[in-house]
C-alpha positions in Angstrom: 1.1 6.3 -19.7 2.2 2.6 -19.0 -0.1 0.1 -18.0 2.3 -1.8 -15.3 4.6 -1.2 -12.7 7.7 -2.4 -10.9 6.8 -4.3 -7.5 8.7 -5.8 -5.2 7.7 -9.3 -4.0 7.8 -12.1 -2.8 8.1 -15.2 -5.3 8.0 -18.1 -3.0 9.5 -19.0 0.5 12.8 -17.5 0.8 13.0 -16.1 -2.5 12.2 -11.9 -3.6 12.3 -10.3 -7.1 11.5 -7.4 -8.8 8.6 -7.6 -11.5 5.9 -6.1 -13.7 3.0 -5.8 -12.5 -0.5 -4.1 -13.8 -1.3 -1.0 -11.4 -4.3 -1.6 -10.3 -7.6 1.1 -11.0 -9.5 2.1 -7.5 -12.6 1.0 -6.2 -14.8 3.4 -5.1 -13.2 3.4 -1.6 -9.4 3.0 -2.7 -6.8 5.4 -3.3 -4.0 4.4 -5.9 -0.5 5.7 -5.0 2.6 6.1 -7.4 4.9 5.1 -4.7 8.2 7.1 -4.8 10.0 5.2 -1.6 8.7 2.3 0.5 10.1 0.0 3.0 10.1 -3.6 3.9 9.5 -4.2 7.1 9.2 -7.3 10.0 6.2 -8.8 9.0 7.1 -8.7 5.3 10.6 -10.6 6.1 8.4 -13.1 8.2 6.2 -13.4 5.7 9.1 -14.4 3.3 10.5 -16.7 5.5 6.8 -18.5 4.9 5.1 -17.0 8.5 1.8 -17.1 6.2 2.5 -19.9 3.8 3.4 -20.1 -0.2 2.7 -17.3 -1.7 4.1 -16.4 -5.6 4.7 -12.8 -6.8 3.4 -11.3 -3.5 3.9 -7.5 -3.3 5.8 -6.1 -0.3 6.6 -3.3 1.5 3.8 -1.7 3.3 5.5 1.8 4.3 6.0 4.0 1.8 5.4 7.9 0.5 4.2 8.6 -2.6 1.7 10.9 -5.2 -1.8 10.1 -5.3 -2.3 8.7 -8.6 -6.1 7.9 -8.6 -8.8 8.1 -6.0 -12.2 6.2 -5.8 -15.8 8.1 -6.0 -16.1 8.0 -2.6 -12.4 8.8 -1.2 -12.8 11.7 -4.2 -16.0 13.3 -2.9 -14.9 14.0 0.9 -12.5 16.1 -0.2 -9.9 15.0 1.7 -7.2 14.2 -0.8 -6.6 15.1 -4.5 -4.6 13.1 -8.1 -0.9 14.9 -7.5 -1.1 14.7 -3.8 2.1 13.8 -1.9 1.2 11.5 1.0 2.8 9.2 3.5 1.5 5.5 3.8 0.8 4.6 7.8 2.0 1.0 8.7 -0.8 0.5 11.0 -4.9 0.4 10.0 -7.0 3.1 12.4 -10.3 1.9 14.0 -11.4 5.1 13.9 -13.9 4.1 17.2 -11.6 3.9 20.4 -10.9 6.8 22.6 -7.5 7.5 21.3 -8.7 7.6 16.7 -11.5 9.5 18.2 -8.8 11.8 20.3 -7.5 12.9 16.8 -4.4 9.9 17.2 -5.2 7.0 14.9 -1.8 5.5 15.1 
């Protein structure tokens, strides 16, 4: 298996490239995903237009679906997900503690 992937980022203000990057390995409370689609979105054409400053070979594109590809000891041991997994990537972050996460909607 290849030790690097293609990402699409951000090289500087105003400017976006494809590269190689090395995939990363998972902490204990990461999941790695082979993306197979992913979208750019708002913030990541903000953030190219410098909304967060200089920033070289900055990944984008924070929606996407994918195949889990590795899973951390402890996102492996609730059982929740599994390597070969299809899954979709949600845009926004779940507290998990207000009334609606706890409701069973955490986006």
């Amino acid at each position: 298996m290849t030790a690097t992937m293609k990402a699409f980022v951000m090289h500087g203000i105003g400017e976006v490239g494809i590269i190689d990057k090395p995939i990363p390995r998972s902490g204990p409370n990461d999941a790695i995903l082979r993306t197979t689609a992913a979208l750019i979105c708002t913030s990541d054409t903000h953030t190219v237009a410098g909304a967060i400053g200089p920033r070289t070979d900055l990944t984008l594109g924070h929606e996407a679906v994918g195949v889990v590809h590795e899973l951390g000891q402890a996102v492996a041991a609730t059982g929740m997900f599994r390597v070969g997994q299809r899954v979709a990537v949600n845009a926004i972050t779940p507290c998990y503690a207000c009334d609606n996460c706890q409701r069973g909607y955490p986006s």
